[in-house]
C-alpha positions, 0 to 999 in steps of 0.5 A, a space after each residue: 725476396 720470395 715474399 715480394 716477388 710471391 705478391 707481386 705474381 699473385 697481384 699479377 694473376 688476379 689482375 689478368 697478366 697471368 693466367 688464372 692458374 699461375 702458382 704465385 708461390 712457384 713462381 715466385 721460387 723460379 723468379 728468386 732461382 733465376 736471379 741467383 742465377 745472374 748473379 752467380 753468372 755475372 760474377 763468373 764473367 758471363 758476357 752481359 748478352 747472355 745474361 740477358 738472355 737468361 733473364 728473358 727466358 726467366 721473364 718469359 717461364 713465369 709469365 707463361 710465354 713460350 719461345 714461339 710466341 716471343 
C-alpha cells in the first residue's frame, strides 16, 4: 500500500499538484497511518461525520493545504 500510495504522490509532485518539495516517501507513510486510522476508527463505532473529517484533514496534511486555505 505504501508503494502505491508512494507512486502516485511522486506522479503528483512531478506533475505539480504537490509542491516540489513534497517527500512521496513520507507521505505516502502518513496517507497509510491516516487510513489505518479510519479503520480502527470505523470499527470502534466513530460516527461517519468524524471520519470524514479526519480523512479531510489527512487529505489536506499531504497535499500541504492548510485549515485556513480550506
Amino acid at each position: 500500500l505504501d508503494a502505491a500510495f508512494e507512486a502516485r504522490i511522486r506522479f503528483a509532485r512531478d506533475h505539480g499538484e504537490l509542491k516540489p518539495e513534497a517527500d512521496p516517501a513520507a507521505l505516502a507513510k502518513i496517507a497509510s497511518a491516516v487510513m489505518h486510522t479510519l479503520a480502527i476508527r470505523s470499527r470502534a463505532g466513530e460516527p461517519r461525520a468524524a471520519l470524514e473529517a479526519a480523512a479531510e484533514a489527512g487529505v489536506n496534511l499531504i497535499c500541504g493545504v492548510s485549515s485556513s486555505d480550506g
